[in-house]
C-alpha positions in Angstrom: 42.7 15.1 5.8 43.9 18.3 6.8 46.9 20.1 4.6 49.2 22.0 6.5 51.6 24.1 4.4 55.3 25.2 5.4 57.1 28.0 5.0 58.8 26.2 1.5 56.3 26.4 -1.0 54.8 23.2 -2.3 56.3 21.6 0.8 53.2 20.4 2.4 52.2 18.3 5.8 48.6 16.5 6.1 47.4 15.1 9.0 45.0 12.6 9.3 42.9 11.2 12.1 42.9 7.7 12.3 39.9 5.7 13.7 41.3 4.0 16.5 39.4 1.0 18.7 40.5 -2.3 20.4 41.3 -3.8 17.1 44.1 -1.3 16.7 43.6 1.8 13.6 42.2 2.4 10.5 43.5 5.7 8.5 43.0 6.9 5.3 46.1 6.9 3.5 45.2 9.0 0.0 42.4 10.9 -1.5 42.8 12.8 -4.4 39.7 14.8 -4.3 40.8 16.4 -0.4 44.4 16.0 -1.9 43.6 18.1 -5.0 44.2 21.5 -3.6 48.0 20.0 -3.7 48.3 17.7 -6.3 46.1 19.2 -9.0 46.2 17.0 -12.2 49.0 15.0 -10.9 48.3 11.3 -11.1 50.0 8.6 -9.0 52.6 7.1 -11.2 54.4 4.9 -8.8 54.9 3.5 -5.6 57.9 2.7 -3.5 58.2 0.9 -0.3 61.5 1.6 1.7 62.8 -0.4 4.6 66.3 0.9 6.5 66.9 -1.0 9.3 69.6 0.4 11.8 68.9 3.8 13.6 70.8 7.0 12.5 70.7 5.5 8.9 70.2 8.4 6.1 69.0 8.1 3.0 69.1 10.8 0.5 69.2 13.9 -0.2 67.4 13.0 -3.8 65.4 14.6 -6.3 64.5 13.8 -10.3 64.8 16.9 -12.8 62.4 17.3 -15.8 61.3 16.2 -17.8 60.8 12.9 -15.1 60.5 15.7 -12.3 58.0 14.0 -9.4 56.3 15.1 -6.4 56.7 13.0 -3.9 53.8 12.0 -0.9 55.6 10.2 1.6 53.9 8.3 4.7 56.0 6.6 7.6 54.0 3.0 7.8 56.5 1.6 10.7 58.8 3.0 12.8 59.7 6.6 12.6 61.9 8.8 10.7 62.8 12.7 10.4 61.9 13.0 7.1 63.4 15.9 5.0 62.1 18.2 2.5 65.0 20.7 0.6 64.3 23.3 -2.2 66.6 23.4 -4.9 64.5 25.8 -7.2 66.7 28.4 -8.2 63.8 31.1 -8.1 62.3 30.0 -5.2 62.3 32.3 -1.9 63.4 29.2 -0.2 66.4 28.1 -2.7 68.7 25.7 -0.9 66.4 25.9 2.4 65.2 22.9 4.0 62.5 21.8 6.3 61.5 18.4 8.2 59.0 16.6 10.0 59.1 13.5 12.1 57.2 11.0 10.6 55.8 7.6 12.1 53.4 5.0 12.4 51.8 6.5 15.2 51.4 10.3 14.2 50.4 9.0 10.1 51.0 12.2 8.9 52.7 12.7 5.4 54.9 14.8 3.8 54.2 16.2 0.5 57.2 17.5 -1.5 56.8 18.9 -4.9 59.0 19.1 -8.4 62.2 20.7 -7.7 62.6 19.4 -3.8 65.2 17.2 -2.8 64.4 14.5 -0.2 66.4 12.4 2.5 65.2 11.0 6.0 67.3 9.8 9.3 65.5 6.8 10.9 65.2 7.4 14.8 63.6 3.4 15.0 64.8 0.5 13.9 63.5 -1.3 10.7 61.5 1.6 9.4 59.1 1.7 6.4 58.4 4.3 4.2 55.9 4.2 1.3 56.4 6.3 -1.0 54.1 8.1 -3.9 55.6 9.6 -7.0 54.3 11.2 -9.8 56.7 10.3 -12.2 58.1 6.8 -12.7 62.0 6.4 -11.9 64.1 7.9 -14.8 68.0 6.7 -13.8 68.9 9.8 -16.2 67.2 12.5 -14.5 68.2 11.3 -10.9 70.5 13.5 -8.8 71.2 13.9 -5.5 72.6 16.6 -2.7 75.8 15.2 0.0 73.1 14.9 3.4 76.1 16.5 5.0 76.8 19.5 2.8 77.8 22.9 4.4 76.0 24.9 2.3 72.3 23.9 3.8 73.8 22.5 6.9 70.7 20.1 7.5 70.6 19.1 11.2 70.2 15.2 11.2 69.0 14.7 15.0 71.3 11.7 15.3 74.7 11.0 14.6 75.0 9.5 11.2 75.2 5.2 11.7 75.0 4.4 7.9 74.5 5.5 4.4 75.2 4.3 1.2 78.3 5.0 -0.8 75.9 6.3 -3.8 74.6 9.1 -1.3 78.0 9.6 0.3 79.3 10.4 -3.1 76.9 13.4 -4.0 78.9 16.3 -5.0 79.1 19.3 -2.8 76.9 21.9 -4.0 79.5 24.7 -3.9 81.4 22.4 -6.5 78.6 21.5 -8.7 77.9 23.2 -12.4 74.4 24.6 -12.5 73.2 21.7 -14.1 72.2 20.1 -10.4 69.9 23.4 -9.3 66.6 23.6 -10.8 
């Protein structure tokens, strides 16, 4: 595994090689000991598998605040996606700055995005899966979210916008939120 960093800090890509033959590919999908130099003490709490069928479909932008905060590792397992990392640390270099990857099946890289991150992805192929590791479990209460289409990051989705679900669509704007949404 090779960990890649980005300019946001904590935001990190890893590539892996997978071991391809006639059979098709094998790749490893986790390690925490060549994963530690990221994750640290952080254990694998939970596990989520997303499907989103139609192309130009976003889902997000989401992120849990403490005490449930999580880093997310996130690994396209069919299809592909452009897969969304956004800092909402208030003392961050990188406040409100976002940064993406295309992730898919074919490429198996993952996208590591720690505490205080928001996340969101735009599938580019239809019926594509995501799995998802947290290190928190879901906490309802500490959920938030950031409106994908919000002027004051001005993420650019590659595709125009084919579906999303009323709960993302009603994120407030951040301009209009209280402090209690930023990190």
């Amino acid at each position: 595994m090779k960990i890649i960093p980005t300019r946001i800090l904590g935001v990190s890509l890893v590539e892996t090689a997978p071991y391809r033959d006639e059979r098709g590919q094998f790749c490893r999908a986790f390690c925490h000991q060549e994963l530690a130099p990221i994750i640290g003490n952080r254990q694998i709490e939970q596990i989520n598998l997303s499907r989103t069928a139609s192309v130009g479909a976003i889902r997000g932008m989401h992120f849990q605040r403490a005490p449930h905060a999580e880093m997310k590792l996130i690994r396209c397992l069919k299809g592909k996606v452009w897969d969304v990392a956004l800092d909402m640390r208030k003392d961050s270099d990188t406040f409100l700055q976002w940064h993406a990857i295309e992730l898919s099946a074919e490429n198996s890289k993952m996208l590591v995005i720690p505490e205080g991150c928001a996340h969101g992805f735009q599938v580019l192929e239809p019926e594509s899966e995501l799995l998802y590791l947290h290190t928190a479990s879901y906490s309802p209460e500490s959920e938030v979210g950031v409106r994908f289409d919000d002027p004051l990051i001005s993420i650019n989705w590659p595709l125009p916008v084919s579906d999303i679900s009323n709960r993302d669509k009603s994120h407030p704007f951040l301009q209009s939120c209280d402090s209690g949404l930023i990190i």
